[in-house]
N, C-alpha and C positions, 0 to 999 in steps of 0.2 A: 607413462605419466597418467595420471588418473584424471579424472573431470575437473575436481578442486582448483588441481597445479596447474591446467590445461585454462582453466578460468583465471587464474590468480596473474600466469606470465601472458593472456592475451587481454587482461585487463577487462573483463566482460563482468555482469553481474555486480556481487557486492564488492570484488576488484575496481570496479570502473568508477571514479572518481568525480566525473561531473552527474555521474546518477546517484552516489551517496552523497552528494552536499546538498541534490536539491529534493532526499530523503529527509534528511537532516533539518533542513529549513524549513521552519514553519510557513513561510512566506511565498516559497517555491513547491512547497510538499501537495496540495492540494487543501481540500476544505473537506473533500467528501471522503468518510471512512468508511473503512470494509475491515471485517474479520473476517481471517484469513481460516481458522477454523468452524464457522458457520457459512461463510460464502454468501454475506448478507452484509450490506453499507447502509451506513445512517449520516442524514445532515445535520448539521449543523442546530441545535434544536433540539431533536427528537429526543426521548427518553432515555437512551442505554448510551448517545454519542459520545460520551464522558466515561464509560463503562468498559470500554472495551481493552483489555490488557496489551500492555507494548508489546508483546511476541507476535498478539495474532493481529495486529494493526497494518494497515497499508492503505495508501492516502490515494483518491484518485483527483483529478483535476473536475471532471463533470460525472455529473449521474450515469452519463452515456456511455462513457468511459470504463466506469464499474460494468455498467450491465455487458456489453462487451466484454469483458474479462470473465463473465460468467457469476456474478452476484446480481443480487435482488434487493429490496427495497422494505429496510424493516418495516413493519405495519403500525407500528405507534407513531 
């Protein structure tokens, strides 16, 4: 069984169902974005935070949160 099939029958990752509805939700998803191909978040506000394409998107709950995961703080 490969990682996929290994993820999909233990339910882990985008298998896991209470972690993609509160992907999913705007309301549960976070406020602060990161691109996931520059490894750089923006608030709510700043210049590109509306810019950033659904592939490389992923939502944190706090700044702290991002920086922790290893992103930084666009400078606009």
């Amino acid at each position: 069984m490969n990682a996929e099939q290994t993820a999909r029958v233990a339910r882990r990752g985008l298998w896991d169902e209470a972690k993609r509805a509160a992907w999913t939700d705007p309301a549960r998803r976070g406020k602060v974005l990161g691109n996931i191909r520059t490894n750089i978040y923006h608030v709510p506000g700043q210049r590109y935070y509306n810019s950033i394409g659904e592939k490389n998107r992923i939502y944190f709950q706090t700044e702290e949160e991002a920086q922790k995961a290893g992103f930084r703080k666009a400078r606009d």
